[in-house]
DRENZADO-532761 format. One record per residue (C-alpha): residue in one letter; y, x, z. Coordinates in steps of 0.25 Angstrom, whole numbers, plus 5000, padded with zeros to 4 digits. Layout:
// residues N
SITE  resn    py    px    pz
SITE     A     Y     X     Z
...
END
This chain:
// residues 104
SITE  resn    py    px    pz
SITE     X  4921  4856  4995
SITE     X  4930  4855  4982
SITE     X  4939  4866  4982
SITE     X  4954  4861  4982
SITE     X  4948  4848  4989
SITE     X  4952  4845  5003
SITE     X  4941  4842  5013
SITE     X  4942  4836  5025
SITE     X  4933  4838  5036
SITE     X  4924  4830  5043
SITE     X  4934  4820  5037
SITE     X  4948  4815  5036
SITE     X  4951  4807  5049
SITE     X  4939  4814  5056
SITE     X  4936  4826  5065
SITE     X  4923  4832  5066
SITE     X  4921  4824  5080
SITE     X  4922  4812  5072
SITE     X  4910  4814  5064
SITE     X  4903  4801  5069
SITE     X  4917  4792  5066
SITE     X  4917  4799  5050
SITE     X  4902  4793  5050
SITE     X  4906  4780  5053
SITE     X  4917  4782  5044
SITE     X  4906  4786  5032
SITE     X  4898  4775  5036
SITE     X  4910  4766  5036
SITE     X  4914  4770  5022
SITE     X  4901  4768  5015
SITE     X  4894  4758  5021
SITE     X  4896  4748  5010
SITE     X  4890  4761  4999
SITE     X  4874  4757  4997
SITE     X  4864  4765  5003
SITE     X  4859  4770  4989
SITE     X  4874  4773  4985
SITE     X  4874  4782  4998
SITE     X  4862  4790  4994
SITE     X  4869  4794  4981
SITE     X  4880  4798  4987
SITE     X  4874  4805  4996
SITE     X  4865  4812  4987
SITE     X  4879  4813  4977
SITE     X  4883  4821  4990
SITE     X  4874  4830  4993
SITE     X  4872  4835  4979
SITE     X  4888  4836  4979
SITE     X  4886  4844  4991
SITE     X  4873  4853  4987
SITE     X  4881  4856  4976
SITE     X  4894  4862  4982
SITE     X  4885  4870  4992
SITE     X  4876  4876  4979
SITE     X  4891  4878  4971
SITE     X  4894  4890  4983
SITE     X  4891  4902  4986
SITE     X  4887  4903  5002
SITE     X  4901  4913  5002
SITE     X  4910  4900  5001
SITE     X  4899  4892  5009
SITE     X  4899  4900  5019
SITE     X  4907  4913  5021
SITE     X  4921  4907  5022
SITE     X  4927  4896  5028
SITE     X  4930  4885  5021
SITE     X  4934  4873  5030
SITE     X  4941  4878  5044
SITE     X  4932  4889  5048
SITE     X  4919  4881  5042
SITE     X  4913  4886  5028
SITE     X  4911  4876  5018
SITE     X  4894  4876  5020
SITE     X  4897  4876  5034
SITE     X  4906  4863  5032
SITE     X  4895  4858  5021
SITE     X  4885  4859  5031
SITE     X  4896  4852  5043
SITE     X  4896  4841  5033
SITE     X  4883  4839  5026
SITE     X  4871  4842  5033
SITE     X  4876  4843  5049
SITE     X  4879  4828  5049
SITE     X  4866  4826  5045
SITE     X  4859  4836  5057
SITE     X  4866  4830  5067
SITE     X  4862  4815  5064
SITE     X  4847  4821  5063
SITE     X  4848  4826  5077
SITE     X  4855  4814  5082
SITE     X  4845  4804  5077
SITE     X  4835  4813  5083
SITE     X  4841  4813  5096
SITE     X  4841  4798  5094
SITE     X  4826  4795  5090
SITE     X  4822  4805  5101
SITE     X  4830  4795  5111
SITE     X  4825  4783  5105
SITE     X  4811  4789  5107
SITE     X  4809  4788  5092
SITE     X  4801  4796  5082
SITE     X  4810  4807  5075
SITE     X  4806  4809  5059
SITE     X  4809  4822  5053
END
């Protein structure tokens, strides 16, 4: 989101069909990182990311395109959060298959 920076999306040597082969990439890349190293980085993340998102007004979040057609929130949210949905609603598919108790 730097300006002058390049971004690639979802990721160089993936297209957005490939989401679940750029999983298995991630889990690849850091499966040797310790469970309490990843929950700083994630938390390391997330406040990077709060902190872009609070740096903007909603004009260059979302009243112009900034990726393609796609706004930058709009892209934010693509990346961020909608991953996150849609394993929710997958392991809910799953429990309720399984006949298992859905938390939450």
């Amino acid at each position: 989101m730097r300006q002058g920076t390049p971004s690639t999306f979802p990721e160089t040597g993936f297209k957005w069909n490939e989401l679940g082969k750029l999983a298995q990439k991630f889990y690849r890349d850091h499966e040797d990182v310790a469970f309490p190293q990843l929950l700083e980085r994630l938390d390391a993340a997330k406040g990077a990311i709060v902190a872009a998102i609070a740096s903007r007004d909603n004009a260059i979040l979302y009243e112009r395109p900034w990726y393609g057609t796609w706004t930058m929130g709009r892209m934010i949210q693509f990346n961020t959060a909608s991953p996150y949905a849609n394993a929710q609603a997958r392991l809910r598919k799953w429990l309720k298959a399984k006949n298992l108790p859905i938390r939450g």
